[in-house]
Structure formats: C-alpha cells, structure tokens
C-alpha atoms as an extended CHARMM CRD file, in Angstrom:
* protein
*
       127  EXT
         1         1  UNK       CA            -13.3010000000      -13.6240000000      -10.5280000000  PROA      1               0.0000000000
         2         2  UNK       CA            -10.4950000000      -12.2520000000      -12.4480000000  PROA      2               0.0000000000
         3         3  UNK       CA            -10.7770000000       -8.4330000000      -12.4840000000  PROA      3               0.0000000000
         4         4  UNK       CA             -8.2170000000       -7.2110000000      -15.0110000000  PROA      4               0.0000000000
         5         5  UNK       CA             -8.7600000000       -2.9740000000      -15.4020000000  PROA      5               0.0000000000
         6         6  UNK       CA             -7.7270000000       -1.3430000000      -12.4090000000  PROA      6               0.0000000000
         7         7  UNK       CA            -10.0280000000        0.8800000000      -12.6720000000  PROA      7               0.0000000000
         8         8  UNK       CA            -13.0860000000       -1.9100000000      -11.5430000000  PROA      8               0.0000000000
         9         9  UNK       CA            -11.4310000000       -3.1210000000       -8.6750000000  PROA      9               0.0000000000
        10        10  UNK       CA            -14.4610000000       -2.6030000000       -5.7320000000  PROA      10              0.0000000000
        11        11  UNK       CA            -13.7000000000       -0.6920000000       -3.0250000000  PROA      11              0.0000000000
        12        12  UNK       CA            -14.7360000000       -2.9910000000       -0.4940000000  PROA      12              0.0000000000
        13        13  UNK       CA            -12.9420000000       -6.6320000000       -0.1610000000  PROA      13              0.0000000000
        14        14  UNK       CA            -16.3030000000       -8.7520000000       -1.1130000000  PROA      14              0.0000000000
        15        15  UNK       CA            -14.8730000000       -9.8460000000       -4.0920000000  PROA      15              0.0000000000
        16        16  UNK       CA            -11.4450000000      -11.1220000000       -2.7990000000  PROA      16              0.0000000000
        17        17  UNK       CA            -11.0250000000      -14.7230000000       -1.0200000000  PROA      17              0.0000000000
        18        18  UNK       CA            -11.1930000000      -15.2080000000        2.5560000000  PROA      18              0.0000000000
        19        19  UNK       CA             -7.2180000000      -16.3590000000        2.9200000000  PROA      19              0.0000000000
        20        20  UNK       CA             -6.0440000000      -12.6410000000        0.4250000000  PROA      20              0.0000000000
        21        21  UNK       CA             -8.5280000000      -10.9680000000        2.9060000000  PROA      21              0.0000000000
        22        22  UNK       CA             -6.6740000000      -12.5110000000        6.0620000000  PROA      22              0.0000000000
        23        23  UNK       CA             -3.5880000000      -11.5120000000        4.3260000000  PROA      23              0.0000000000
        24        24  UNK       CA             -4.7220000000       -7.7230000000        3.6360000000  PROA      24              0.0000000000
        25        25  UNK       CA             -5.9000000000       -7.1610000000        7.3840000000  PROA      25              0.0000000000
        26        26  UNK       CA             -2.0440000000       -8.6010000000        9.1600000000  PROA      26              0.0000000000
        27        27  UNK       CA             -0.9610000000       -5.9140000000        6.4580000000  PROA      27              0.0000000000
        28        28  UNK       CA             -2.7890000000       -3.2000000000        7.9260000000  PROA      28              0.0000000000
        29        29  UNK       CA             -2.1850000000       -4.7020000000       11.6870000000  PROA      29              0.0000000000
        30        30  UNK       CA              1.7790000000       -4.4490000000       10.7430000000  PROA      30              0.0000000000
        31        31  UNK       CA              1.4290000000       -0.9560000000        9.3160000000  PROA      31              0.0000000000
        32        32  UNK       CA             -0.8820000000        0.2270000000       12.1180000000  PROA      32              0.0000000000
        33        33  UNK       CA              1.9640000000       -0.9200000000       14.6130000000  PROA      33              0.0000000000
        34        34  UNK       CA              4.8160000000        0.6360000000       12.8440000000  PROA      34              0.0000000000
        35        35  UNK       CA              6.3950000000       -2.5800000000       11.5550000000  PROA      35              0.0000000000
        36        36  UNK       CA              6.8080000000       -1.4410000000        8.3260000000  PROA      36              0.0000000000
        37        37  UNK       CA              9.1330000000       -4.1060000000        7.1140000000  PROA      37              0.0000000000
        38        38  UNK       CA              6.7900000000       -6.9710000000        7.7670000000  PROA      38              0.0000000000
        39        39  UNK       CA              4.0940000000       -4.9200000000        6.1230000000  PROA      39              0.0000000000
        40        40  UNK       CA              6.3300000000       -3.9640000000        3.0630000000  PROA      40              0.0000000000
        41        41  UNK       CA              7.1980000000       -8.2840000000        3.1910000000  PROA      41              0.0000000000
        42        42  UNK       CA              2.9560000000       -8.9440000000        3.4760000000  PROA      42              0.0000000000
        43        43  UNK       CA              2.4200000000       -6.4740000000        0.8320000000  PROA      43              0.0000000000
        44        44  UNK       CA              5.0250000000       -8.3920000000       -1.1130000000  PROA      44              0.0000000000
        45        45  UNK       CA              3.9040000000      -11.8120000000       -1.2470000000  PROA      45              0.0000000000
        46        46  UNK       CA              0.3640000000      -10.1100000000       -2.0590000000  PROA      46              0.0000000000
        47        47  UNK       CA              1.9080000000       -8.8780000000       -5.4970000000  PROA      47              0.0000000000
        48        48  UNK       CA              4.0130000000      -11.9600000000       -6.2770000000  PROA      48              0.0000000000
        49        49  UNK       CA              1.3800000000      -14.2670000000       -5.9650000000  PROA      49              0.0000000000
        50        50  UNK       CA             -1.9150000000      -11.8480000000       -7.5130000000  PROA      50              0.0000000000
        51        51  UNK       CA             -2.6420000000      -12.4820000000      -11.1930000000  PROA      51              0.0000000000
        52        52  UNK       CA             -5.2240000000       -9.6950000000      -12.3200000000  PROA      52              0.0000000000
        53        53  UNK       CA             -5.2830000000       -6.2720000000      -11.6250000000  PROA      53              0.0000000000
        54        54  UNK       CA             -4.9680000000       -6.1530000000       -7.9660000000  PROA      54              0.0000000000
        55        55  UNK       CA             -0.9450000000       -7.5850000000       -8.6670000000  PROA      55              0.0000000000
        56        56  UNK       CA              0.1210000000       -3.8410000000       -9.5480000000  PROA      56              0.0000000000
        57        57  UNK       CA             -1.9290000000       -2.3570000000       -6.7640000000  PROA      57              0.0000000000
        58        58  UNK       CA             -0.3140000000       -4.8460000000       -4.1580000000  PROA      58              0.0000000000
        59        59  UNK       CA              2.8260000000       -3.5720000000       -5.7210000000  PROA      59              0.0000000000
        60        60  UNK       CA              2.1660000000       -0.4630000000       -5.2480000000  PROA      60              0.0000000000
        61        61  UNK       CA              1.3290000000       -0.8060000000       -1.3300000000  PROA      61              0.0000000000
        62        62  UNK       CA              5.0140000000       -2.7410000000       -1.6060000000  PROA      62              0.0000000000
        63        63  UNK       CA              6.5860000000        0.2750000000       -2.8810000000  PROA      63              0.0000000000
        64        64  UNK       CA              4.9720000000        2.4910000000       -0.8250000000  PROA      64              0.0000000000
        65        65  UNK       CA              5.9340000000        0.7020000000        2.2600000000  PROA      65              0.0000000000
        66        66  UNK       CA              9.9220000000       -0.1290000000        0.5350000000  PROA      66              0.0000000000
        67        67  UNK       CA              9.7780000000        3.9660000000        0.7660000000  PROA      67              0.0000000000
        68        68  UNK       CA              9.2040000000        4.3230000000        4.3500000000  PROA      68              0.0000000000
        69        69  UNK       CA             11.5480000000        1.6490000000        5.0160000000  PROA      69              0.0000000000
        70        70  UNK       CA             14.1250000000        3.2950000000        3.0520000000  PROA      70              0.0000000000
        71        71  UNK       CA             13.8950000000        6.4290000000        5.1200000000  PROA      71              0.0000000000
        72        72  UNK       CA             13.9720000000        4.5780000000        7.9810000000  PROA      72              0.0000000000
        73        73  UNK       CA             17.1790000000        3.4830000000        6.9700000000  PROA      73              0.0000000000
        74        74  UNK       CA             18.3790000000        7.3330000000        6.7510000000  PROA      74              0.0000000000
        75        75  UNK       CA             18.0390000000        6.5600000000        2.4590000000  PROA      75              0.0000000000
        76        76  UNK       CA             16.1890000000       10.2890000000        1.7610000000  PROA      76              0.0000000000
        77        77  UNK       CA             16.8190000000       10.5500000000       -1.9600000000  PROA      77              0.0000000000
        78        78  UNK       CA             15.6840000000        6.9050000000       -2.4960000000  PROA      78              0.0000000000
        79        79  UNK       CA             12.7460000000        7.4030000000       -0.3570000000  PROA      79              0.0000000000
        80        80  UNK       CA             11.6160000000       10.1920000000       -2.5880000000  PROA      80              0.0000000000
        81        81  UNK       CA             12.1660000000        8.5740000000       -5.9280000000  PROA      81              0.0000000000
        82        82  UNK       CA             10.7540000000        5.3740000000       -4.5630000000  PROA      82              0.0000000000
        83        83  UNK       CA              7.5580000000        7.6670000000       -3.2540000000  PROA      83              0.0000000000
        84        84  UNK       CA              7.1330000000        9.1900000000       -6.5360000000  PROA      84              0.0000000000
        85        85  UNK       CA              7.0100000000        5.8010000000       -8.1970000000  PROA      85              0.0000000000
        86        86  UNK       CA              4.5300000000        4.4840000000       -6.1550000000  PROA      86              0.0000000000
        87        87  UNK       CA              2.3310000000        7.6100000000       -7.1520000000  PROA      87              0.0000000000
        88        88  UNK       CA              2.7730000000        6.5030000000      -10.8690000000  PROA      88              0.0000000000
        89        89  UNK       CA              1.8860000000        2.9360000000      -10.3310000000  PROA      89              0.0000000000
        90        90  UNK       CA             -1.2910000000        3.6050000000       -8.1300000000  PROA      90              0.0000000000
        91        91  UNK       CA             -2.4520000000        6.5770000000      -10.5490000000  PROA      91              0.0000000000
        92        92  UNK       CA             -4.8680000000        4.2750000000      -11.9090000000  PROA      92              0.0000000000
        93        93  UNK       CA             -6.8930000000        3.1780000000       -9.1860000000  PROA      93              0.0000000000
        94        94  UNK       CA             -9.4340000000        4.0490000000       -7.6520000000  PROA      94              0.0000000000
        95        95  UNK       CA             -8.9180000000        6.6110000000       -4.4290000000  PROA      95              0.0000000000
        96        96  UNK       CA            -11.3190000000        3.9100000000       -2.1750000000  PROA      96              0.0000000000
        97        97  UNK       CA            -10.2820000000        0.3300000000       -3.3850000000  PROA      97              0.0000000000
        98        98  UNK       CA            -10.2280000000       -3.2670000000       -1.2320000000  PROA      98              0.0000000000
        99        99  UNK       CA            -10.8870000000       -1.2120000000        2.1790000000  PROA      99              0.0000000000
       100       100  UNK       CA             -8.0830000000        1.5170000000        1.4160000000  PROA      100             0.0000000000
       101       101  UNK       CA             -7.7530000000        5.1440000000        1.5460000000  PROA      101             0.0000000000
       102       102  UNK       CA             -5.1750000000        5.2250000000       -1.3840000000  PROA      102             0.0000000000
       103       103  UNK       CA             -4.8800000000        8.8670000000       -1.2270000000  PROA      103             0.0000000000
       104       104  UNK       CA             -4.5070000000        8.8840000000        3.0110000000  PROA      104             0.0000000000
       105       105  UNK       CA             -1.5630000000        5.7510000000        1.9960000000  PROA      105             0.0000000000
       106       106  UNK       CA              0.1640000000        8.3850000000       -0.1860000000  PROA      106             0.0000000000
       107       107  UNK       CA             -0.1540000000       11.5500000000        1.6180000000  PROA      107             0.0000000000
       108       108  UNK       CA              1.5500000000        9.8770000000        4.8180000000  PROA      108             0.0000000000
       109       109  UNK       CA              4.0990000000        8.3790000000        3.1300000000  PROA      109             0.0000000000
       110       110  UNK       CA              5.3200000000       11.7330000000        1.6390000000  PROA      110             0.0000000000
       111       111  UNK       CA              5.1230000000       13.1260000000        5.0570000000  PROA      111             0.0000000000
       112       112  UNK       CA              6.8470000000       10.2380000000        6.6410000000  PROA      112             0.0000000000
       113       113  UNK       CA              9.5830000000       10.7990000000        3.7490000000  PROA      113             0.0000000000
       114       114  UNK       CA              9.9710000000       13.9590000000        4.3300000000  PROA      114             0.0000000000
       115       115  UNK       CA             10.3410000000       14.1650000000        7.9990000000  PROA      115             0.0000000000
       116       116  UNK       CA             11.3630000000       10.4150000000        8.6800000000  PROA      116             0.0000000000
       117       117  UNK       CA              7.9730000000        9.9170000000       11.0110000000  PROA      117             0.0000000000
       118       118  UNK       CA              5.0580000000        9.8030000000       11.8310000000  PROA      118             0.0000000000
       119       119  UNK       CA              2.0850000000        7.3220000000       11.5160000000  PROA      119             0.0000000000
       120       120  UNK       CA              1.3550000000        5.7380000000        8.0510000000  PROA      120             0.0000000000
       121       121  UNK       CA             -2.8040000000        5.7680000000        7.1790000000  PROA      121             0.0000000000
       122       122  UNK       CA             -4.4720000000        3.2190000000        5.5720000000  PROA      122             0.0000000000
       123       123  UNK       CA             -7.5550000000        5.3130000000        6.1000000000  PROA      123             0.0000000000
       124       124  UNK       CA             -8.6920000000        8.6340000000        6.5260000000  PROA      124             0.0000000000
       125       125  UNK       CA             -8.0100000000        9.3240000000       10.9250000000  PROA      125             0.0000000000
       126       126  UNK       CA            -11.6400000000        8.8720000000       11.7310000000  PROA      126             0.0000000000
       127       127  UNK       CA            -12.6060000000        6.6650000000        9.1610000000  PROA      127             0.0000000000
C-alpha cells in the first residue's frame, strides 16, 4: 500500500515488506556499530528505490547520516548545514515512525556535529 502524506506513515513497520524491513534493521545494525558510511549507503538505496512517502523520510535518515559522516571527515560547517537540512526534510513526520525515534536521530546528530562523537540513537537509550 502506497502511503503518500507523510504525515500517515505508522509508526511501527507492519505496513512495509519483509525485504524494506530487512533493509531498515542492517541500517540500524550499521548505525548501532558506528559504521556510519554503510548506514548513510543502506539509508541510500532505501530513498532511491521508495516511491511514496517514506522516499523523503529515507532521505532524510541519508542526510542525517551524510552529516555525521561529514564531520567525521573534519567537514564542521557542512555538517551543520547538512544537519539543519535534514531537520527541514523530516519536519513533517511523525516523531515515532517505521520503529524510529526521529527526534532521538536528530538530537544525536547535532551533538555528534558539534563535538565530532558520540553514539547516534535510533531510539530513545532505554527504549
């Protein structure tokens, strides 16, 4: 089913196929163990291939994780502009959509561009 407002996306993954929901948990595996630019790649492919309103919010998890990488690369001013964009293109989703914290996602990626570490949450630590 073709969901095309962002704003009905479910917060759970019921609604997505089983191979997109494969896909979404090696993105949170990669992200989870700090290998950012096979999550940003994952993330990616999501958006290229997505053809409703989950393509902008896989771009967004892109962008958010093009961000971190950018830091990573000692890029601050990109990181920042890149961060800022990613808070413009998620703006219309839902805080809890497809199993994600998108709030936690964009909270730790300010912190990470700010001070080039720390962990990047999917989630809410506990949660």
């Amino acid at each position: 089913m073709a969901i095309m407002e962002p704003e009905l996306i479910p917060a759970g993954r019921d609604h997505i196929e089983a191979e997109e929901r494969g896909r979404l948990m090696r993105f949170e595996l990669l992200v989870a163990q700090g290998k950012h630019d096979e999550a940003q790649e994952e993330a990616e492919s999501l958006w290229l291939e997505a053809n409703d309103a989950h393509k902008r919010l896989y771009q967004g998890l892109s962008n958010a994780l093009t961000a971190v990488c950018a830091r990573e690369a000692g890029q601050r001013r990109g990181s920042r502009e890149i961060a800022q964009r990613t808070r413009h293109m998620l703006a219309p989703y839902p805080r809890q959509v497809i199993g994600l914290d998108l709030d936690a996602l964009l909270e730790s990626v300010d912190d990470f561009v700010l001070r080039g570490e720390g962990p990047i949450l999917l989630r809410r630590q506990g949660h």
